[in-house]
Each structure stands twice: as C-alpha cells, then as structure tokens.
N, C-alpha and C positions, 0 to 999 in steps of 0.2 A: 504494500500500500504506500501512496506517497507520503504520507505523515510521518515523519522521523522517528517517532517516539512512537513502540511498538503498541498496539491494541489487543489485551489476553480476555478471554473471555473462559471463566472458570464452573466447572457445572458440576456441583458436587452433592451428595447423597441427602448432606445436611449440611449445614455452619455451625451447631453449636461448638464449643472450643471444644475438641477434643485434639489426640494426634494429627491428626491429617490435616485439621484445621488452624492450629497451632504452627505447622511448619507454612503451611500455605502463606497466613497472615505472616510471617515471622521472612521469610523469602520476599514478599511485597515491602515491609517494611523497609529492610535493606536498601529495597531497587526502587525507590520513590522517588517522584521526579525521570527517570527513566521508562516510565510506561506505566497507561492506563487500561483499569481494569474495570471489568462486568459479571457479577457476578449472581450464580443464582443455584438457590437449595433448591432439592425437591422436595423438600418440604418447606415451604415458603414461612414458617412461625417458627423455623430453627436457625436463627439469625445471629444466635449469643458471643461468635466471634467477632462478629465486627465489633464490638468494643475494644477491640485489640488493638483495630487497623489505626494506624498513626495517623495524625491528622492531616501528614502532607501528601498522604497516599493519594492519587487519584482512581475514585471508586465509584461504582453505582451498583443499585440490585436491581435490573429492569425487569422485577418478574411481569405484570402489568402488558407488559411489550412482546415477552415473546412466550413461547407455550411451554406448558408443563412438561415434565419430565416424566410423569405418572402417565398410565395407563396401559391400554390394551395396543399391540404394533398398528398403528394405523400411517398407511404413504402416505396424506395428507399431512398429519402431523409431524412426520419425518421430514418433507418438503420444506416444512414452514420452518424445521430448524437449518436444514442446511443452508436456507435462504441468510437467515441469520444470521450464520458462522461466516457470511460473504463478508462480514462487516470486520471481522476479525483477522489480527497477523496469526494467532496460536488460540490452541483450543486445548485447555486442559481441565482434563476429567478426572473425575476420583469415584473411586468404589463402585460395587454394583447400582447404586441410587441412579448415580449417573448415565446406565449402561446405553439407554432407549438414543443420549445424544451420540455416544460413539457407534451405533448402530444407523443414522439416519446419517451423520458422518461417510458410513462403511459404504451407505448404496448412491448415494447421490455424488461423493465424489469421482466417481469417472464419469459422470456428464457436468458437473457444474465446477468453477473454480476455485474449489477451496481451500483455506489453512491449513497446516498439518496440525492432528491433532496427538498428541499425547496423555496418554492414563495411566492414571495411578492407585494401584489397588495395596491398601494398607490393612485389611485384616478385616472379619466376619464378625456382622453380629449375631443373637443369641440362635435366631431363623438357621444358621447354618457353624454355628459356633461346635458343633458334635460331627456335622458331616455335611459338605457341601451336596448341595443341591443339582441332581444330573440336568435337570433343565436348563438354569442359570448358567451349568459348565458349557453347555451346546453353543449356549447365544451367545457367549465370550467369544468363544472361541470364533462364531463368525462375526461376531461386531468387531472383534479389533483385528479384522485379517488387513486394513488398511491405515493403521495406526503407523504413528511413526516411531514409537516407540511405547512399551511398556514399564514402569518403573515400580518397583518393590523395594521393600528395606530393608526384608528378611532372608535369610538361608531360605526360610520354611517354603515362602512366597515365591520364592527364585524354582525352586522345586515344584510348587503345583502350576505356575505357568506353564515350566518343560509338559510335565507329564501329562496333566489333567486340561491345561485349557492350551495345548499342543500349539504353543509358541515357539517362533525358532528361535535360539540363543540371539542370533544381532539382532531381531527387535526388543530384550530383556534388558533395562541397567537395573541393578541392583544399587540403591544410595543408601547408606546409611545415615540416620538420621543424627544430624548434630545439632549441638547447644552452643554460645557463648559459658565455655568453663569456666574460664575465668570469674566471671559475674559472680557465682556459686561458693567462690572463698570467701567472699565478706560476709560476715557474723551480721545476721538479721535486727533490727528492734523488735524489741520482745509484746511491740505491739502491732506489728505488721499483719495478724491475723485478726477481722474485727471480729469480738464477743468473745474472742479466746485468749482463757487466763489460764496458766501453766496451775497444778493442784499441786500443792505441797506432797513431796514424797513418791509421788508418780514419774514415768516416763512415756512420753509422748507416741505413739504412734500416729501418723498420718499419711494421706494418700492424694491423689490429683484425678480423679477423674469424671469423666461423664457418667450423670445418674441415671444411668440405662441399663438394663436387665442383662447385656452381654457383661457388664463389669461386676455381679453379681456381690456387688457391698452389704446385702443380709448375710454373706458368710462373712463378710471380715467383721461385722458386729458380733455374730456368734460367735467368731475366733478369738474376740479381743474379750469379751464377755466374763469368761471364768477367772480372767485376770485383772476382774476390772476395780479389786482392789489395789494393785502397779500400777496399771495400764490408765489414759486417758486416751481418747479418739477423735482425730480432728481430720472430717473429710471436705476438701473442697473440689467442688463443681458445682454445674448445674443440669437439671434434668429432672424426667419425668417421674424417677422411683424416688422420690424422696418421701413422699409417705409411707412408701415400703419400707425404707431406710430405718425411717423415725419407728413403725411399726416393730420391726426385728429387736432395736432397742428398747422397745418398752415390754417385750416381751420377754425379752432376755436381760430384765433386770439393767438394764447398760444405760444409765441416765451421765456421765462426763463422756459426752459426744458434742462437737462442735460441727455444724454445717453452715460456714459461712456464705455458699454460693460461692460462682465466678469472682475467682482474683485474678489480677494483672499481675503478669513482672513475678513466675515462680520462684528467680533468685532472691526474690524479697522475702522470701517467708518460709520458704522448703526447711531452712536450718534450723528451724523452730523445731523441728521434727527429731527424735531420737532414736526412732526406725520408723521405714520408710512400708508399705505395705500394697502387693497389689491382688485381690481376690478375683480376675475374671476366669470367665469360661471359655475366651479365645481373647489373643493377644497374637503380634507379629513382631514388632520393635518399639515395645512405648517409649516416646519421648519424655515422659515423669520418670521411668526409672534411671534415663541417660542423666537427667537433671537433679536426682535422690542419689544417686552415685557422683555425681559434682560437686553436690553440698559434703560430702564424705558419710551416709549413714547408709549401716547395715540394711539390708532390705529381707524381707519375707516376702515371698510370692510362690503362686499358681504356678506349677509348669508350665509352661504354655509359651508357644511361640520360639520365641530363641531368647528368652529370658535367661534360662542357663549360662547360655553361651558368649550373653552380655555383660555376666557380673563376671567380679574378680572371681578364682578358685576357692578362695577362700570361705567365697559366700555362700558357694552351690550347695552347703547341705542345708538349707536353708529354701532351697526353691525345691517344694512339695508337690504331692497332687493334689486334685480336690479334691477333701476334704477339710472337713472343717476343727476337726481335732489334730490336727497333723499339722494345720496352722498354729493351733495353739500350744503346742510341744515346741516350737521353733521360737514364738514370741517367748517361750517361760526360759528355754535355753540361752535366749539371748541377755532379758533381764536381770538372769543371775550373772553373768559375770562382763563388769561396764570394760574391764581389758579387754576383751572378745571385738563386744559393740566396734570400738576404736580401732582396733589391728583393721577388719573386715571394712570400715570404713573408709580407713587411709587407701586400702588395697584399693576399693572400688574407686576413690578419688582419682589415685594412681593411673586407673586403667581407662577411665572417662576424657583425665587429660591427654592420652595416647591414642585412641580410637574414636574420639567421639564430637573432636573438633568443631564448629559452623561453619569454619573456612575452607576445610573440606568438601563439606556439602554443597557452600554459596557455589563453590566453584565447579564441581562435577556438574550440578545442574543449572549456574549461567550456561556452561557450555554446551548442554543436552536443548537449551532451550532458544539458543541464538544457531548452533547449527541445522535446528529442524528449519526455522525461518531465514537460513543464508544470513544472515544477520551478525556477523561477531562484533564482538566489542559492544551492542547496542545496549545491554543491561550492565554488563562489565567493565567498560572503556574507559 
C-alpha cells in the first residue's frame, strides 16, 4: 500500500489480557508510531486488553464495520472479509476464534489481492483442553494451507502442527515468548496490589490469569485450602468464573483470597508473591510463569504444556498432575523450608535471564512480520 506506515489488522479469538493478548499488546507497544492497527474479538465484550495498549499506539476496534467472526461457513461472509483485509498491509490471527478469517483468507486469495496473513495459535481452551477436536483439526488444516506463516511458542504446539494439523516445517516459527527481565529485579511497593494486605505469619501464593474454566482456579483454591493457615491467595485477572472462584473458597473454608481484577505492568506487583502458582487444564508457554520466574519465585504448576521444560531443574519436582492434593504436597514442601523457596528461585531467575529475553522475540518477529510484507526495516528501522 502506498502509506509508509504499515496497516495490521488483528482478529483474534478474544482480547481479554491473557497470553496471547499480552504479547500482542506488548509487541504494539514497542512498535508505536510505526504502524496502525485494527483490531477485532470475536467476541466483541472481551475487550479487557486494550487497557494495556499505550496511549500513542495507533488503534481502533471496527467491529460495527466489518462482520463477525462467528458463525456457520457462509461465501458471503467470507467475501465480505476478504474484501476487508484489501484495506490491510498484514493480517494477523490468533487461535481457533479466529479460524472463519484465515479460512475466507484461504479461498478468496487466488482471485483477489490480498495481504499475507499470518496465525498464531497459543494453546486450547477447556472445549478441547483433554483432546483436540477432529473437526477443528480438518478446517486448520485447510484454512491455513495459504498462510504465510504459522507461529507457536511451544515444543508441544511445534509438534501438533507437524502431525495433526499436517503443516510443513517452513510454514512453522516457533517464538518463544519473552518479557523485559530486567523490569522483574526491582523489589515491588508493598502496595502495588489494590485491597491486598500481606497476613502476618503467612506466605503469599499468587497467580496471573484469565478467569476462564481452561485455567481451572477452583483447584488452586482447593490446593491452597488445607494450608490456609500458611498460605494467603492472591489471584489477578479478569473473567467470567469469578463466582466460581469466590464459590470454591467459600466452600473450602478459604476466606484470605484477594481478586483484585486486571493489573497493569506484572513487574509491579509479581514480587509481592512468595510462590508463584499455575492450576490449568491446558497450557502451551504462559507468559506469567516467564515473568514468576523473573521476579525469582519458586513456582507450583499443572503439567501441562512445556511448563517442565521452562522452569529451572530444580523446580521440576514441583510441576505435578492434576490433581488437587498433589498441588498441595508441593505448596507444604515448599513452605517448610524458605532455603529451598530461594535456591529454586534464583535458579528460575537464572534461567529466565538466559532464555526468555523480549529482544529476542521483538526481533524474530519484527523480522517474521516485515519479510511477509517485503517491508524490512518498517517496524524495526
């Protein structure tokens, strides 16, 4: 297009902050003033990232303007986005939410001229968190047969593209997801979380995520539950199970629970934390445990994903299955002895600053995203 400054138009599953949403906004941020963006959930009232997006970002949500992402395959509505994506230098998708615009993508580019599009799949919710969906696997497979590239951030994910949704290796990057480490060394104010006061004699477990049924937070309340004379619980996000949430603690006796909602800026407040906890039922590369391992604390989680394979050695006896007493064996083991906490902490700090860099990332994917659009230098320069 002739306007210097490129046009991305992003179509993603939801907005609410979670991973996927977090690196998106966190990538925009960076590249501000270098390019404007469009963006749109499909579900149009999961919008909770944009409080992230910096103010000089150039942004808009045109839901209003162009069609849903929902529904039954209809050409029509296919037509009407590829019509759309003419307006655009890059198209980037995320998750199955997205799949119907890289599908309407798939068919209309060899007659019309469009952007290359790029997708990004970050991990299952609870709908296919036990076992992928053979339907879903079929329509991957042919929506993104004209993608210009696929990107993942996991070993796991790297693996079911190959096999299951029969990608060939040069359309796959694998990016790992990074953080500003740095940021993660300074020691928080002890009021950085609102409504949360540290209890005398307690140690802190807290977590970062979206309150959705895949991240299954009624186990880490039962997990933290029987220790909930040590233990305090401080979960931030936002989302739809917070009633569940609140329900599980009041059932399980567990009243020092903080849910502050949506915070900004995790390096403000993570270190508050004295282990770091993640309970879902699928997971691929969270970007809280990159940034729980930043701040230096031990972590407890869910096998899941390439969680293992992320933390230091040290940590791995410590990442469990699900269940819910298996977590709580791992928080009692860890409370007893605070040298432990600390060794496994520094290790994971250690291994965070080594592997987990944002200048890594900025830079694999300015470069993934100015060579699809011929474009070098444009986000980078």
């Amino acid at each position: 297009m002739a306007d210097s400054k490129p046009k991305i138009l992003h179509l993603h599953s939801g907005f609410n902050l979670g991973g996927k949403e977090a690196r998106a906004v966190r990538l925009m941020n960076l590249w501000a003033g270098r390019a404007s963006h469009s963006i749109i959930s499909a579900d149009p009232n999961a919008l909770g990232a944009a409080k992230a997006i910096a103010a000089n970002v150039e942004c808009d949500f045109p839901h209003d303007s162009l069609p849903t992402l929902h529904g039954l395959p209809e050409p029509m509505r296919y037509w009407r986005w590829a019509r759309a994506m003419q307006k655009f230098d890059l198209i980037l998708s995320y998750n199955w939410g997205a799949m119907d615009g890289v599908m309407a993508h798939r068919i209309f580019s060899p007659f019309m001229k469009l952007p290359p599009l790029i997708h990004h799949e970050d991990g299952f919710n609870e709908d296919e968190a036990e076992k992928l969906k053979t339907k879903r696997n079929l329509f991957r497979r042919a929506a993104l047969a004209r993608a210009h590239a696929l990107v993942v951030p996991s070993r796991r994910l790297h693996d079911i593209a190959r096999s299951v949704w029969h990608q060939p290796e040069k359309r796959i990057r694998q990016i790992a997801n990074g953080i500003d480490v740095g940021a993660y060394a300074v020691a928080p104010r002890p009021d950085a979380i609102p409504g949360f006061i540290r209890s005398p004699g307690k140690l802190v477990v807290g977590t970062l995520a979206g309150l959705r049924g895949v991240k299954n937070l009624p186990r880490l309340v039962r997990a933290v539950a029987p220790l909930k004379d040590r233990l305090q619980l401080v979960i931030v996000g936002e989302g739809p199970e917070k009633a569940a949430i609140l329900a599980a603690a009041q059932a399980a006796g567990m009243e020092d629970i903080c849910l502050p909602g949506f915070l900004p800026e995790p390096a403000a407040y993570v270190g508050l934390f004295d282990i770091f906890a993640l309970s879902s039922d699928s997971e691929q590369f969270p970007i809280s445990l990159v940034e729980a391992m930043a701040a230096g604390l031990p972590v407890v989680s869910t096998d899941v994903g390439d969680v293992r394979d992320m933390v230091s050695p040290a940590n791995r006896d410590y990442i469990v299955p699900l269940k819910d007493e298996q977590m709580t064996e791992a928080f009692a083991s860890l409370i007893a002895d605070e040298a432990l906490r600390k060794h496994i902490g520094t290790d994971n700090q250690i291994r965070a600053q080594a592997h987990y860099e944002e200048a890594d990332m900025l830079h694999h994917y300015a470069r993934l995203y100015e060579g699809a659009m011929h474009r070098p230098g444009a986000l980078s320069g």
